[in-house]
C-alpha positions in Angstrom: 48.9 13.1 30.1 51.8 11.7 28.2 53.0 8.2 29.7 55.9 5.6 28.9 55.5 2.4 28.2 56.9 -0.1 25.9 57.5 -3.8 26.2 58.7 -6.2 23.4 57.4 -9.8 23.5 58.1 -13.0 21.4 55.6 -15.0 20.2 55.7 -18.9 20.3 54.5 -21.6 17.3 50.7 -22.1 17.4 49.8 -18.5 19.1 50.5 -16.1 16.4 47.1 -16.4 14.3 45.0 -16.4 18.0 47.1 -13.5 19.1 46.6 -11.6 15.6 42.8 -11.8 16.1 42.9 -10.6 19.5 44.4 -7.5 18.4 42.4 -6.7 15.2 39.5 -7.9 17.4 38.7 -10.5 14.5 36.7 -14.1 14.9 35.7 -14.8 18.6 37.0 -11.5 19.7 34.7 -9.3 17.4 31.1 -8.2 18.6 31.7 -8.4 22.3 31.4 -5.5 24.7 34.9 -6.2 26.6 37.0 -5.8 22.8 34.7 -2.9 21.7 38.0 -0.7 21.5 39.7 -0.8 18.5 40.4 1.9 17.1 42.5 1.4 13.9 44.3 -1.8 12.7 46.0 -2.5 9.5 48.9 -4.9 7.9 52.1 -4.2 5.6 54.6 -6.4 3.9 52.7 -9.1 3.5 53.6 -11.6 0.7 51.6 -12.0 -2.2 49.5 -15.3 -0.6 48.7 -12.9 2.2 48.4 -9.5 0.9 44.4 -9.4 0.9 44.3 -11.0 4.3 46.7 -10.9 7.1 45.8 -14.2 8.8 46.9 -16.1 6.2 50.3 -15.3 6.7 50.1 -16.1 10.7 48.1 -19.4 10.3 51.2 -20.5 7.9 53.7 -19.3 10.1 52.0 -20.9 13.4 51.8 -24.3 10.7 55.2 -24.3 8.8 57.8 -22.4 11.6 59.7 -24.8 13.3 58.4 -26.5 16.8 61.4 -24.6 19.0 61.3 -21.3 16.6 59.7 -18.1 17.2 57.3 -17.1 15.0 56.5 -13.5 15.9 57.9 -10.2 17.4 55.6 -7.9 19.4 56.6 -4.3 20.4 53.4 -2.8 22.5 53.7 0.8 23.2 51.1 3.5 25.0 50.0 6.4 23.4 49.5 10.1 24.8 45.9 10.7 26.0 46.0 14.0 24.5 46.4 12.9 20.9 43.3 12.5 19.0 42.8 9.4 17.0 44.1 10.6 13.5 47.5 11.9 15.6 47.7 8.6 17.4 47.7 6.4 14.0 50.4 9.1 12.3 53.0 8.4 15.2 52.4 4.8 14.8 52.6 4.5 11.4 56.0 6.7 11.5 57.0 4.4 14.2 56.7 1.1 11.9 58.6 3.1 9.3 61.4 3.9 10.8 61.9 0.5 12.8 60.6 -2.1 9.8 60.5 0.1 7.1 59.7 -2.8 4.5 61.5 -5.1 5.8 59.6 -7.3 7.8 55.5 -8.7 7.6 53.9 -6.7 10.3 50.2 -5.8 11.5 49.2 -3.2 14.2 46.2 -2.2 15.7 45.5 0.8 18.3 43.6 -0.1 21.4 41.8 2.9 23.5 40.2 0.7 26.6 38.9 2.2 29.8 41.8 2.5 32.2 40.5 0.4 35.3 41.3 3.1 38.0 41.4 6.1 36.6 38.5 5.2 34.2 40.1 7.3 31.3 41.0 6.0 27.7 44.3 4.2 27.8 45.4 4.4 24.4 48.2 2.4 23.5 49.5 0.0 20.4 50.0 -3.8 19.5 52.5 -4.3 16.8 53.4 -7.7 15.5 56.4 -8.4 12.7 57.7 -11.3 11.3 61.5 -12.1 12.0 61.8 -13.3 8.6 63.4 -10.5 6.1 61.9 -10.2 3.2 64.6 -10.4 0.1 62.1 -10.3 -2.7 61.9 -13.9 -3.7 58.8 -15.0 -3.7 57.7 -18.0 -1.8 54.9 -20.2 -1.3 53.5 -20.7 2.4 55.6 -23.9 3.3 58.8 -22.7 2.0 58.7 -18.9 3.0 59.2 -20.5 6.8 61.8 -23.2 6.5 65.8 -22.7 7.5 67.5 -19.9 5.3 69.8 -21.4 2.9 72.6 -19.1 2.7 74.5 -20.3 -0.4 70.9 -20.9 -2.4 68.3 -18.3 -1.0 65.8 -19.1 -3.6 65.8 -22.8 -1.9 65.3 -22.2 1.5 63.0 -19.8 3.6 63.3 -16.4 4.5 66.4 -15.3 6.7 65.8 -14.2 10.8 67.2 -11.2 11.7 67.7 -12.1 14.9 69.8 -15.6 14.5 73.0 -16.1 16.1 73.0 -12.9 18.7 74.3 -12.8 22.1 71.4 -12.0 24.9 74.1 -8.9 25.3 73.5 -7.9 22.1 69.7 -8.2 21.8 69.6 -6.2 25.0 71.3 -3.5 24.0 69.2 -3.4 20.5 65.8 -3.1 23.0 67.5 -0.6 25.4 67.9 1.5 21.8 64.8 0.7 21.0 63.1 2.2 23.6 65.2 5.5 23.5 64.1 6.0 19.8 60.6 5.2 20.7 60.7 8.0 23.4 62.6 10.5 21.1 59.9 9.7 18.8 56.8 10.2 21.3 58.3 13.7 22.4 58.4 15.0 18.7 55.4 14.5 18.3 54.8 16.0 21.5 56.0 18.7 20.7 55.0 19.4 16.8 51.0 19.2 18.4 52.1 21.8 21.0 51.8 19.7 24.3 54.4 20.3 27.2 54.8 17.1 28.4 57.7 14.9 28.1 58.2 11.2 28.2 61.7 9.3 29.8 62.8 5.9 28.4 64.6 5.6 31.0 64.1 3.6 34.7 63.4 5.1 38.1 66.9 4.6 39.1 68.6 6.0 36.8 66.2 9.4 36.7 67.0 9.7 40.4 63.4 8.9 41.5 63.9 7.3 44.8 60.1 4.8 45.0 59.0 1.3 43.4 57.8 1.2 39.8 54.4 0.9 39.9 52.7 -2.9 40.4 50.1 -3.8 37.6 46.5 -4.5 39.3 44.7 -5.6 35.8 41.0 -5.2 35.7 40.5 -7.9 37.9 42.9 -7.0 40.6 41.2 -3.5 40.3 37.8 -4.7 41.0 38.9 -6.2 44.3 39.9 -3.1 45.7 37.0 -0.7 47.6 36.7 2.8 46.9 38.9 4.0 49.9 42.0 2.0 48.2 41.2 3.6 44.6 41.1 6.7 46.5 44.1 6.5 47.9 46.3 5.6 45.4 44.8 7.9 42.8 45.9 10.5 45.3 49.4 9.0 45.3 49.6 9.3 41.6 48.7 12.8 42.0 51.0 14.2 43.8 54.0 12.0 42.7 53.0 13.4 39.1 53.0 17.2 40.3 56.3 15.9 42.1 57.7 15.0 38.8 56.3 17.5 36.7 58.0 19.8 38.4 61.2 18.2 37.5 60.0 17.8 33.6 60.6 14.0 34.4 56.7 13.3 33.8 56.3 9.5 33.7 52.8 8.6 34.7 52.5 5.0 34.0 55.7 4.5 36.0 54.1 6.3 39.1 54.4 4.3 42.2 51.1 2.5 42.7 52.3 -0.1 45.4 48.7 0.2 47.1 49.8 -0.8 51.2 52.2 2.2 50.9 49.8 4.5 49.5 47.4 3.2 52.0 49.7 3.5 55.2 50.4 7.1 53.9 46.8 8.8 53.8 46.2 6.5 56.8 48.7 8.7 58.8 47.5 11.8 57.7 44.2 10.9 58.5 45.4 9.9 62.2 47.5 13.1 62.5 44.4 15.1 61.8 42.9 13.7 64.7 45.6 13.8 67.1 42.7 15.7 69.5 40.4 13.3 69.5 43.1 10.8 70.8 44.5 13.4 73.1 40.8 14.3 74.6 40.4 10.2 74.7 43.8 9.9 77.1 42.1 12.9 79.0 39.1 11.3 79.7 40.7 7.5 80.5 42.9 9.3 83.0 39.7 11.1 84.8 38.0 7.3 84.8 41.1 6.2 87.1 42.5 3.3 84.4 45.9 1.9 84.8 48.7 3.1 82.0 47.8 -0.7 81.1 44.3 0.0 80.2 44.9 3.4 79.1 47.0 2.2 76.4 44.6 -0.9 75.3 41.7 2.0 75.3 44.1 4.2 72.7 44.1 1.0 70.5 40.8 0.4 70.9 40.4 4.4 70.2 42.4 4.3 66.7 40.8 0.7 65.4 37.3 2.1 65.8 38.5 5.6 64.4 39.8 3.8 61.4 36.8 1.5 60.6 34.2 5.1 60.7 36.8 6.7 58.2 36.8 3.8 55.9 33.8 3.0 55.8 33.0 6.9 55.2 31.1 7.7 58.5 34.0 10.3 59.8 35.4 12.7 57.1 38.8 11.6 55.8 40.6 14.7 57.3 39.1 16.3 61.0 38.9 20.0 61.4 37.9 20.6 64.6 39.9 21.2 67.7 40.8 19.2 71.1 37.9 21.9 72.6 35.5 21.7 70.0 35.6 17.9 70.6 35.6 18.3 74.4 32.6 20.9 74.5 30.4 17.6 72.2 31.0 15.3 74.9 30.0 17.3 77.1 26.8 18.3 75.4 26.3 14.7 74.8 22.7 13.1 76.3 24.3 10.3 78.2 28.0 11.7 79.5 28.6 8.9 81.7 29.5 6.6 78.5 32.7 6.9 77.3 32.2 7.0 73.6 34.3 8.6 70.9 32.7 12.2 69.9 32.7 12.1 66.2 32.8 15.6 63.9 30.1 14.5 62.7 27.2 14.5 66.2 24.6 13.1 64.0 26.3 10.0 64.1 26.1 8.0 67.7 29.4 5.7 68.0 29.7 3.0 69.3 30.9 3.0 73.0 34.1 1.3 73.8 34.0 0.8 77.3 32.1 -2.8 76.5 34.4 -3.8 74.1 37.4 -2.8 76.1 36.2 -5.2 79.2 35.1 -7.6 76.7 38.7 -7.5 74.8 40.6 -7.5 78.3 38.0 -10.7 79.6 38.9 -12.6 76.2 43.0 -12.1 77.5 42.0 -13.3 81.0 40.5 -16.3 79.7 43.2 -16.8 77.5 45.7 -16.5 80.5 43.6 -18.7 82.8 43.5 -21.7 80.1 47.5 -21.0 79.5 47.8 -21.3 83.3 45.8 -24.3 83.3 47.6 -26.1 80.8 51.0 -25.3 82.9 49.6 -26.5 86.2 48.2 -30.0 84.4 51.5 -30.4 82.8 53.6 -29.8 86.4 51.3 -32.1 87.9 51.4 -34.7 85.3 54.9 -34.7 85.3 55.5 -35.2 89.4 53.0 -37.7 88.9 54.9 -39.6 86.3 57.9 -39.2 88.2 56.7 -41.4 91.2 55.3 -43.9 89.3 59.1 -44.3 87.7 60.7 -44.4 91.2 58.0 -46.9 92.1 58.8 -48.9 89.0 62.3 -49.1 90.0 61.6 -49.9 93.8 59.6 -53.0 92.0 62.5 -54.0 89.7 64.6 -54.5 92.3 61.7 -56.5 94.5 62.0 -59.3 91.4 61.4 -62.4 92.7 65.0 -64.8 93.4 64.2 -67.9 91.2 64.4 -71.0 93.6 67.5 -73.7 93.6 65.5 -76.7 94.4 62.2 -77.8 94.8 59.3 -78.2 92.6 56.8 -76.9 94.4 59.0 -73.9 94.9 59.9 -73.2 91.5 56.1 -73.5 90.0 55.2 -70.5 93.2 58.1 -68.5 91.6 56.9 -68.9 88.3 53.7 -67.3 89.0 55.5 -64.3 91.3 57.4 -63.6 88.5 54.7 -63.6 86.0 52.5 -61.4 88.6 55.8 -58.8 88.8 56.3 -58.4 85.1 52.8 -57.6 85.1 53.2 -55.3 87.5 56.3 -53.5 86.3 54.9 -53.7 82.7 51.5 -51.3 84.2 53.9 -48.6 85.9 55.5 -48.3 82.7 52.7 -47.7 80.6 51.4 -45.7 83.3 54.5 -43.6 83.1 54.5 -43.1 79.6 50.8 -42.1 79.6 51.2 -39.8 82.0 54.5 -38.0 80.0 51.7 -38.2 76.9 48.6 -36.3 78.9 51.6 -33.7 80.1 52.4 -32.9 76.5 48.4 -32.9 75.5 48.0 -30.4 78.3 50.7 -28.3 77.1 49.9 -28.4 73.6 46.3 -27.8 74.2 44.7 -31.0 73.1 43.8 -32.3 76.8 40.4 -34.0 77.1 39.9 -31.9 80.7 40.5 -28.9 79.0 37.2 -29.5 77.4 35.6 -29.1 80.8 37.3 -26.5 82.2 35.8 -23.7 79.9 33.5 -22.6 82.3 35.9 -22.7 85.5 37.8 -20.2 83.0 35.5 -17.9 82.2 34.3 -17.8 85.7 38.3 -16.8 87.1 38.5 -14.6 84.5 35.5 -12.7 85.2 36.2 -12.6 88.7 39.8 -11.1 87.8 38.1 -8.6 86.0 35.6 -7.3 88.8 38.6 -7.1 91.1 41.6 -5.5 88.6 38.9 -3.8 86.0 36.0 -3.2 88.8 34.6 -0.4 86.0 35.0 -2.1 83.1 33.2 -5.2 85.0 30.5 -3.1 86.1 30.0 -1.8 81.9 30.0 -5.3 81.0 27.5 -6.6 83.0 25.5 -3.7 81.8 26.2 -5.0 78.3 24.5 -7.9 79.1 21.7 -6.9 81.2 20.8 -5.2 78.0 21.3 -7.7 75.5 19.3 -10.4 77.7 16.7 -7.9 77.6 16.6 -8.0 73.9 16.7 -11.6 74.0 13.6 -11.9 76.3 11.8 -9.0 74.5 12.5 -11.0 71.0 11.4 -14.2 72.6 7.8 -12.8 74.0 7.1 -11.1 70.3 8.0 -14.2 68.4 5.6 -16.4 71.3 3.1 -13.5 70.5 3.5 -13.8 67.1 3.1 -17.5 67.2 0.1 -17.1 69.0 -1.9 -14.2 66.6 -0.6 -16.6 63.7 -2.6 -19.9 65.3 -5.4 -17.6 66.2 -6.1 -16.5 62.6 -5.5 -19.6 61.7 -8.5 -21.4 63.7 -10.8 -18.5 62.4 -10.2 -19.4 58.8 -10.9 -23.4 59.8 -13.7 -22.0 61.5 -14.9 -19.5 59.0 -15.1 -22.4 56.1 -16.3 -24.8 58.5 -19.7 -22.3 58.7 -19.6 -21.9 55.3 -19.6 -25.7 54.4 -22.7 -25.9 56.8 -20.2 -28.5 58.5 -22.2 -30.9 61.2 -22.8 -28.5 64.0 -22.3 -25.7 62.0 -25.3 -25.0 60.3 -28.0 -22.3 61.8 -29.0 -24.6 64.6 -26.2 -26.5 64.8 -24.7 -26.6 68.5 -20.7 -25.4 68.2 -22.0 -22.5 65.8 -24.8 -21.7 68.5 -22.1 -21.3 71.8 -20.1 -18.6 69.9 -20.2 -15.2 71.0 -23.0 -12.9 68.7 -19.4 -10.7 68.0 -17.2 -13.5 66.6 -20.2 -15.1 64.1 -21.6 -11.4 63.0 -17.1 -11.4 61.7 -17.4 -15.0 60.6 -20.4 -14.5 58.2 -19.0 -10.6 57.2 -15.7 -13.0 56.1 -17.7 -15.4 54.2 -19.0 -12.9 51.9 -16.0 -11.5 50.6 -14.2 -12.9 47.9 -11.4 -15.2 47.5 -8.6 -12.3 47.3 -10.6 -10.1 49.6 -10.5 -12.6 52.5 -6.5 -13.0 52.2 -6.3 -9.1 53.2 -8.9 -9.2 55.6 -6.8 -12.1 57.4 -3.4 -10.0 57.4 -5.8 -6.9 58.9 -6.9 -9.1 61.6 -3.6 -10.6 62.5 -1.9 -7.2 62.5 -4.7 -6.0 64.3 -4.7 -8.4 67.2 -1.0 -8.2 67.3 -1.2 -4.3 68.2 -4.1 -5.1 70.5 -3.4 -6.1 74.1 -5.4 -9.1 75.0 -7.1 -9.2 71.8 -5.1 -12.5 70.9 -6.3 -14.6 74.4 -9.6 -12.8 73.6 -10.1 -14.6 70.2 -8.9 -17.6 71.4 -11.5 -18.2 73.9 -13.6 -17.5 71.6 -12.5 -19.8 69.0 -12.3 -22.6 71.7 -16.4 -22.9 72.3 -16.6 -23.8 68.7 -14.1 -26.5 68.2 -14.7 -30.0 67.3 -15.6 -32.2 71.0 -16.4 -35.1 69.0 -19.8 -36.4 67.4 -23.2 -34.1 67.5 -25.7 -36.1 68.6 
């Protein structure tokens, strides 16, 4: 489908010879996968010094062009799809005619990359010109680039068109420009007998009410997951039937703002499964919860609907009825759990009921530890305030300094050193105090630390007596998961143990086949064994290297399957251990 696109760019001194490769995929950009989609490229105008290669010309210009001048124009337009090659280079090369004509050194190349989301070709054209006009006198490198000399042309460089305009002026000259470009792209539309239309002109002022679309680039396009692709590709779709129906057909302007497009298949999705949520409410009425808990099990309801659709589990768009739903859960094996009936009954979700208690727990805690920190603050705070009324009951007990006497005066000497001591203590003490007050407050208490499990202890009590069902699901919960634990724990002691056990046959096995002291035919610890155990240990010792590595993973999956066949070995391992010397 025919798209609009054109921007204009100016190049700076020192990037006009790496930007030229780029496009004509020349020096480090040529023989590498990512630049393997050039599809023509060519150059015109070119002085004589760079006629037989364009580069020449750029490397002088990025060289000789002043350090604050421009030394290059780019215009990048996108091509129709639906052209073929050969078609694509004509309406370029009509393109440079009519807007340099011979005016101007230029060099183009066509580009078809993959687009990143679409994954179609994404034709479109790089076009760089000189700003200098050619006038015919020949120049060498050096001076085709310096200042125009206006009364003696011959002496100075070549002129710049675009010298001396008002930003006014050179935005109306681009706004023209991209009108032409469009008139031009629809000609050619037309002559190769394709209906669609392209618009130069913005969203706005077409009467399109939506954001221009926000460029992801390849990378930002890798970070999406398949649901957001999906989504907006959708987007694009219908927004392009919308404005093909209008003849206003602008596909690379379609809104792609991704969170929109999102939010939008995200509500139709939700609204398709308005009797799931409506057989949900049914059931949390029948289960006695408060409107409290009805509505937290709703949420709870629409975040686990909206992981299963994402992550593809649920079908995008729900077909079945409030009924059809009802008349699953009902056929479900264990109807006592509230879990969400999925379309799809091959797939067991997740029930909520544990998650609910364990998501209203986590707010009880959280309001126990807020409650806390209130209290320890109030208290800390009456606290400070009687030590300040005590400190002021002691300032005004200050010891009178004695009129005569010495013995008198050295007594109130050390009084008064003893009640600035004293008065000094209650005010740090008052200050600390105000300090712990705002540490409880603010969460950073030290006694917070140790509080945790007075929390979680309230809280859970809360929950037996506000939630008693969700309390009752909960400790369920972890009945089960302890369970596992202890379940995990005896296989990975039994594991442990057929592991050590296979292990002392091997020491054992290459003990008898060293003939190690004790070991031999007559030897004492090879005598005690059971017949059973040595009739295995000399069957090992004849097998080869490799062969005995398999026959020891046989025996240690075997024992492991076996009941008793672990403590079984093991005794009989433990008559032929080392006890010390053979006399």
């Amino acid at each position: 489908m025919a798209s609009y696109h054109l921007t204009a760019k100016i190049g700076n001194k020192g990037k006009a010879a790496a930007h030229a490769a780029y496009i004509a995929r020349e020096g480090k950009y040529s023989g590498r996968d990512r630049y393997e989609d050039l599809e023509a490229t060519a150059s015109g105008n070119m002085p004589e010094w760079a006629a037989h290669n364009a580069a020449h010309f750029w490397t002088a210009a990025d060289e000789h062009e002043r350090v604050n001048g421009s030394v290059y124009r780019e215009i990048e337009v996108a091509l129709p799809r639906e052209f073929i090659p050969s078609q694509r280079l004509e309406l370029v090369q009509e393109f440079i005619e009519q807007e340099i004509g011979d005016k101007h050194a230029y060099q183009f190349a066509i580009h078809t990359p993959k687009a990143a989301i679409e994954k179609d070709d994404q034709p479109h054209a790089h076009i760089m010109y000189s700003e200098r006009i050619r006038d015919g006198i020949e120049r060498d490198p050096e001076h085709y680039f310096k200042r125009y000399n206006a009364k003696n042309p011959e002496k100075g460089g070549a002129k710049k068109f675009s010298g001396g305009k008002h930003k006014n002026e050179l935005k109306a000259e681009l706004l023209s420009l991209r009108e032409r470009w469009a008139t031009l792209q629809n000609t050619h539309l037309e002559k190769y007998g394709h209906n669609d239309r392209v618009d130069h002109r913005s969203l706005k002022d077409q009467g399109i009410d939506r954001e221009p679309e926000k460029h992801f680039g390849a990378i930002g396009v890798s970070r999406l997951n398949t649901h957001d692709i999906s989504a907006l590709l959708e987007r694009r779709s219908a927004e392009g039937e919308l404005e093909r129906s209008r003849r206003e057909v602008s596909i690379i302007d379609l809104s792609g703002d991704l969170e929109k497009a999102k939010a939008e298949r995200l509500d139709e999705s939700l609204k398709s499964y308005q009797p799931l949520f409506d057989s949900a409410a049914k059931k949390a009425v029948a289960d006695g919860f408060t409107e409290r808990d009805q509505a937290l099990f709703q949420e709870q309801v629409k975040e686990h609907l909206i992981q299963n659709i994402e992550s593809g589990v649920m079908p995008r768009i729900n077909k079945k009825t409030r009924f059809e739903i009802e008349t699953t859960a009902k056929s479900a094996k264990q109807p006592e759990e509230r879990q969400i009936i999925t379309p799809q009954p091959a797939e067991k979700p997740e029930p909520l009921k544990n998650k609910l208690a364990e998501r209203i727990l986590s707010r009880l805690i959280e309001e126990e530890r807020l409650a806390w920190r209130k209290n320890e603050e109030t208290r800390l705070l009456k606290e400070a305030e009687k030590i300040r009324q005590a400190s002021w009951k002691l300032k005004a007990e200050e010891p009178k300094k004695p009129l005569l006497g010495l013995y008198a005066t050295d007594t109130w000497k050390y009084n008064i050193a003893a009640w600035e001591r004293d008065l000094q203590y209650k005010i740090d003490e008052f200050h600390e105090h105000n300090k712990q007050a705002q540490d409880a407050i603010d969460g950073k208490s030290e006694q917070e630390h140790w509080q945790r499990m007075a929390f979680h202890e309230k809280a859970e009590q809360r929950l037996k007596t506000e939630h008693p069902e969700l309390a009752k699901a909960l400790m369920e919960q972890r009945q089960v998961e302890q369970q596992k634990t202890a379940l995990a724990r005896a296989k990975a002691t039994a594991d442990k143990a057929a592991d050590k056990a296979v292990a002392d046959f091997k020491a054992l096995a290459t003990k008898r086949e060293g003939k190690f002291l004790g070991y031999g035919d007559s030897g004492k610890k090879w005598g005690v064994l059971s017949d059973e155990l040595k009739a295995t240990i000399e069957s090992f010792n004849k097998q080869s290297a490799t062969a005995r590595g398999v026959a020891l993973e046989l025996m240690r999956e075997k024992i492991k399957r076996t009941p008793g066949a672990v403590e079984k070995l093991t005794q009989q391992l433990e008559k032929g251990k080392d006890r010390g010397f053979e006399r």
